[in-house]
C-alpha positions as CSV (number, residue, x, y, z in Angstrom):
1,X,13.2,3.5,3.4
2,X,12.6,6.6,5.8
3,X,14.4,6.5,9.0
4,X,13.8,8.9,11.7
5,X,15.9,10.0,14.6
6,X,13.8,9.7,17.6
7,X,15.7,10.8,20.9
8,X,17.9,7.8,21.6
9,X,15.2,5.7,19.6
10,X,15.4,4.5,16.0
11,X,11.6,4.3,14.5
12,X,12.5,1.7,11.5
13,X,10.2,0.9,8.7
14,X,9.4,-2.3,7.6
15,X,8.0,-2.5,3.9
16,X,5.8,-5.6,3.5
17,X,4.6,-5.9,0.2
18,X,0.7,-8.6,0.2
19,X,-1.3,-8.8,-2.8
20,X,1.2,-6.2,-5.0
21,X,0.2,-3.8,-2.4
22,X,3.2,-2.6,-0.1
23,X,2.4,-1.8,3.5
24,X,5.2,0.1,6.1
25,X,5.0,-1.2,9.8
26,X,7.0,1.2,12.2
27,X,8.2,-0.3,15.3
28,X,10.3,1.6,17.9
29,X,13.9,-0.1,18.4
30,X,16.4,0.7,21.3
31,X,20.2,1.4,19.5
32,X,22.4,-1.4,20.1
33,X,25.6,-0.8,22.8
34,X,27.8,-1.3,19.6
35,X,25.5,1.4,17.5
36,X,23.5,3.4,18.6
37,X,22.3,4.3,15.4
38,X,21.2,0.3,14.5
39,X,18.0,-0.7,13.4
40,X,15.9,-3.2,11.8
41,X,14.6,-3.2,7.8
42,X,12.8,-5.8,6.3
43,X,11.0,-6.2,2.9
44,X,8.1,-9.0,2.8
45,X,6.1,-10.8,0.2
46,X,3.5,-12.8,0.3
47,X,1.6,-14.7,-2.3
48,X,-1.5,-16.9,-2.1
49,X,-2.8,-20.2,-4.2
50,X,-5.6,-22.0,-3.9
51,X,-6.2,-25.9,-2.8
52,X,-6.8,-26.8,-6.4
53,X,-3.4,-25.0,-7.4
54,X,-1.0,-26.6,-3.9
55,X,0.4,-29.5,-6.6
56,X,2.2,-26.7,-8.6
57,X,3.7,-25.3,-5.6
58,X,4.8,-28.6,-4.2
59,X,6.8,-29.8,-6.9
60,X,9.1,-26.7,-7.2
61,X,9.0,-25.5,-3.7
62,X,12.0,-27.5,-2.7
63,X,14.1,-25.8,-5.7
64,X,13.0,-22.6,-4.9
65,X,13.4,-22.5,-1.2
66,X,17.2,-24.2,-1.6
67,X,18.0,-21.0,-4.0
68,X,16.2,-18.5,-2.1
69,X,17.8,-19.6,0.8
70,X,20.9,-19.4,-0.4
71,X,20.9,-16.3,-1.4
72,X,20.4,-14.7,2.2
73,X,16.3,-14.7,1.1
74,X,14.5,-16.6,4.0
75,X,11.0,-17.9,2.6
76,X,8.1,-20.3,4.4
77,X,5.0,-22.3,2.6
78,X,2.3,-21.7,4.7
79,X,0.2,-24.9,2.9
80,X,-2.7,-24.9,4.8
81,X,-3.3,-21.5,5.1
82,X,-2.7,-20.9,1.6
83,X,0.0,-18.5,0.6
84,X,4.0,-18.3,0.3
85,X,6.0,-15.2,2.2
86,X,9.6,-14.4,1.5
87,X,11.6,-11.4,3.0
88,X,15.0,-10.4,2.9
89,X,17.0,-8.1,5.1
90,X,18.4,-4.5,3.7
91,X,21.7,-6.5,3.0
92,X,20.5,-8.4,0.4
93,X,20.6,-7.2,-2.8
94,X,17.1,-6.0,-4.4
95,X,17.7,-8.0,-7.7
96,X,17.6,-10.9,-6.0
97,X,13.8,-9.7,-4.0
98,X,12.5,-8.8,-7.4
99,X,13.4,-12.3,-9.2
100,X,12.0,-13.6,-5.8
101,X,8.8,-12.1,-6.2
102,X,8.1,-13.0,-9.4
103,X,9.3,-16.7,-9.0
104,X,6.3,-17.2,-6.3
105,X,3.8,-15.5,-8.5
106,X,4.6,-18.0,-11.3
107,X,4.3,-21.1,-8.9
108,X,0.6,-21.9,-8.0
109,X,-0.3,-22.6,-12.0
110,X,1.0,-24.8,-15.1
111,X,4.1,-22.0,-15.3
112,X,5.9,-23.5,-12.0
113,X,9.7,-24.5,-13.7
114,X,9.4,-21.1,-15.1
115,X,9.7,-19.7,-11.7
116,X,13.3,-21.8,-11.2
117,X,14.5,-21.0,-14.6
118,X,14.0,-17.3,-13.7
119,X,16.0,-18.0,-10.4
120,X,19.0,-19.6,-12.3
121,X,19.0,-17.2,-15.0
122,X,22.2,-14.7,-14.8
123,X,20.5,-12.2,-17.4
124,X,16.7,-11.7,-17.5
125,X,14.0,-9.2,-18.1
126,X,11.0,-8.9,-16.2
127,X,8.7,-6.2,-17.3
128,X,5.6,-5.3,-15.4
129,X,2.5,-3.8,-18.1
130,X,-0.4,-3.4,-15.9
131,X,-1.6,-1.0,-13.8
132,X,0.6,-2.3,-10.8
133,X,3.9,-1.8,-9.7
134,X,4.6,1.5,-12.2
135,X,3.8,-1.1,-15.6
136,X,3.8,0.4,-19.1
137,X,-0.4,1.3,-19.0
138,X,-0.3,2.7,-15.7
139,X,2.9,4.9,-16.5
140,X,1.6,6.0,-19.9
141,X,-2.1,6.4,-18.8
142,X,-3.1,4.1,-21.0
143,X,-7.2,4.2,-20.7
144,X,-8.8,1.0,-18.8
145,X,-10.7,0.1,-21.9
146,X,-8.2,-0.5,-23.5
147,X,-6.1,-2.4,-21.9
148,X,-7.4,-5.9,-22.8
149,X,-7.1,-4.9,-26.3
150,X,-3.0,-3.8,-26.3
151,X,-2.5,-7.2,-24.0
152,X,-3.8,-9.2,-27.2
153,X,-1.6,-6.9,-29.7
154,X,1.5,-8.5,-27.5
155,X,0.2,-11.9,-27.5
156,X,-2.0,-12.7,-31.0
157,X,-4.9,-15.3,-30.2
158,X,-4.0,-18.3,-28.6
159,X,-0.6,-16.7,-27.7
160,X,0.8,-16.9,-31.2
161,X,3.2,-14.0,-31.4
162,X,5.5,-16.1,-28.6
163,X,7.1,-17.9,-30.6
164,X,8.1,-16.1,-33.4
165,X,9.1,-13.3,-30.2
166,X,11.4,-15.9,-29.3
167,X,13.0,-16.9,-32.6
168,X,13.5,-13.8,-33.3
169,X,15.2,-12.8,-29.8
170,X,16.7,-16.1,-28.9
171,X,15.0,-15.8,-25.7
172,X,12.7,-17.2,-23.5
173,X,9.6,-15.4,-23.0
174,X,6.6,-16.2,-20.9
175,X,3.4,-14.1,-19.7
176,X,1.9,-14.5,-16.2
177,X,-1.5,-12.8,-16.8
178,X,-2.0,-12.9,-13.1
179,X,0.4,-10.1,-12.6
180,X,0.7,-8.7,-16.0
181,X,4.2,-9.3,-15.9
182,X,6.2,-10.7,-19.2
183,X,9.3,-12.5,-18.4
184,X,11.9,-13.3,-20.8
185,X,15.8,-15.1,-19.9
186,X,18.5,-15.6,-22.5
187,X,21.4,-12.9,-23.6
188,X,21.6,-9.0,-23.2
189,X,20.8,-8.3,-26.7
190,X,18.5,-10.3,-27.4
191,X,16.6,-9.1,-23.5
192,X,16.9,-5.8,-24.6
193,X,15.0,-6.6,-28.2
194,X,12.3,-7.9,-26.3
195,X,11.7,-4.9,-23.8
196,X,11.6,-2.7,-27.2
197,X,9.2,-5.0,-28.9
198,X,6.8,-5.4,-25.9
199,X,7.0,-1.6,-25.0
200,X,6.3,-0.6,-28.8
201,X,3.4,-3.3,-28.4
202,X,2.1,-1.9,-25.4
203,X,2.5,1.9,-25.3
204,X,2.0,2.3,-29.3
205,X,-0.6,0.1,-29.8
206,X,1.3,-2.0,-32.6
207,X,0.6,-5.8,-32.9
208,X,3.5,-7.1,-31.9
209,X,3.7,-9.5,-35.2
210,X,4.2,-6.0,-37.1
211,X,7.0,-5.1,-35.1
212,X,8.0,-8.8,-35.5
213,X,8.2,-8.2,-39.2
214,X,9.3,-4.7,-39.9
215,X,12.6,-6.2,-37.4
216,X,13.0,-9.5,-39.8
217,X,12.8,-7.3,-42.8
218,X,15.2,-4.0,-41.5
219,X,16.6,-4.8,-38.7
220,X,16.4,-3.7,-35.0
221,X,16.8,-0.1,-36.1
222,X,13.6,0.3,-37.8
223,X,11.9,0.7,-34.3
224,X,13.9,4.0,-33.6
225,X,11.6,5.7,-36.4
C-alpha cells in the first residue's frame, strides 16, 4: 500500500480488486486526536454470477458468510444485482483475503462445497496458471497459442489426469477454468507434490500423466532432473 504524508492529511489508498482487475481509490482522511498518523485501508472483491447460476450461490452462501465473518472478513450478496463483494481491513491477515477470493469465484457453478472446503482447510494450495494475477503462462511468457494446449497436458480429456493427481498426492484437487486457478487441500507434502507436478505441466509442457508416472515409478525426485 503507498501512503503519503500530506501536511496534516493522510491520502490513504484503498485497493479494490473487480473482475481480477485491482483498482486504488485515494480519499483524503483528517488524523484522528489519538493519531495523527491514522488512516483507512481496505481491500475489496467482487464477483459476479448470473440468474441461471443464483441456486449455487444460495445454497453455500450461508456457510461462507458465517466463516468469512468470522474471520474479521465482512462480505454482502448483492442477489439482484448479480455479484458477491468481500473486503477486509489491513488487520486481517491476507491468507485469509486470498482463500476468500477464491471461495466466491468457485460459488456461482456445480463447484460451490468446494469453495467451503477451501475455507475449512488448514493447509491448501491455490495456484493461479493464466495470464492473471502473476499465473505460471503469464510469468514464463508462455505464447497465447498455446495456452489451451498446456491446460489440457494438466487435465487429459474429460479431466482424466485428476484422479490419478489425487491418488497419487492424497489430495484434493479441483480446476476452476473460470479463473485458471487449480486448487488442491490435504497435507504439506502431498500440497507441495502437486504445485511441482502442475508447474512441470504447465511451464515444460509435459502431460501431466508422464510426470504422473515417472513419480510412481522413481519417486518424487525424478522431477529435479
Amino acid at each position: 500500500m503507498l501512503i503519503k504524508k500530506r501536511d496534516s492529511k493522510t491520502t490513504a489508498v484503498t485497493m479494490e480488486i473487480e473482475g481480477n482487475s485491482i483498482l486504488e481509490k485515494h480519499n483524503e482522511l483528517e488524523p484522528s486526536d489519538e493519531d495523527p498518523y491514522s488512516y483507512v485501508d481496505n481491500i475489496y472483491y467482487r464477483s459476479d454470477f448470473t440468474k441461471d447460476e443464483e441456486n449455487y450461490v444460495l445454497g453455500a452462501w450461508p456457510k461462507v458468510k458465517s466463516f468469512l465473518e468470522d474471520h474479521g472478513v465482512s462480505c454482502e450478496l448483492h442477489l439482484a444485482e448479480g455479484f458477491m463483494t468481500i473486503a477486509i481491513a489491513r488487520t486481517v491477515e491476507q491468507d485469509i483475503f486470498d482463500k476468500a477470493r477464491v471461495a466466491l469465484d468457485l460459488l456461482p457453478s456445480d463447484l460451490a462445497p468446494w469453495a467451503i472446503k477451501l475455507l475449512n482447510a488448514r493447509q491448501y494450495e491455490i495456484i493461479k496458471i493464466g495470464y492473471e494475477d502473476d499465473g505460471l503462462i503469464a510469468k514464463f511468457g508462455i505464447d497465447e497459442r498455446e495456452c489451451d494446449e498446456r491446460k489440457e497436458l494438466l487435465l487429459g480429456p474429460d479431466d482424466i489426469y485428476i484422479k490419478p493427481l489425487e491418488e497419487l498426492t492424497g489430495c484434493f484437487v479441483i480446476v476452476n477454468w473460470n479463473t485458471d486457478t487449480v486448487i488442491a487441500t490435504g497435507l504439506f507434502e502431498g500440497l507441495k507434490l502437486v504445485r511441482m507436478i502442475v508447474e512441470e505441466c504447465i511451464v515444460c509442457k509435459i502431460p501431466a500423466v508422464d510426470i504422473i508416472n515417472k513419480i510412481r515409478t522413481r519417486g518424487a525426485g525424478a522431477l529435479l532432473w
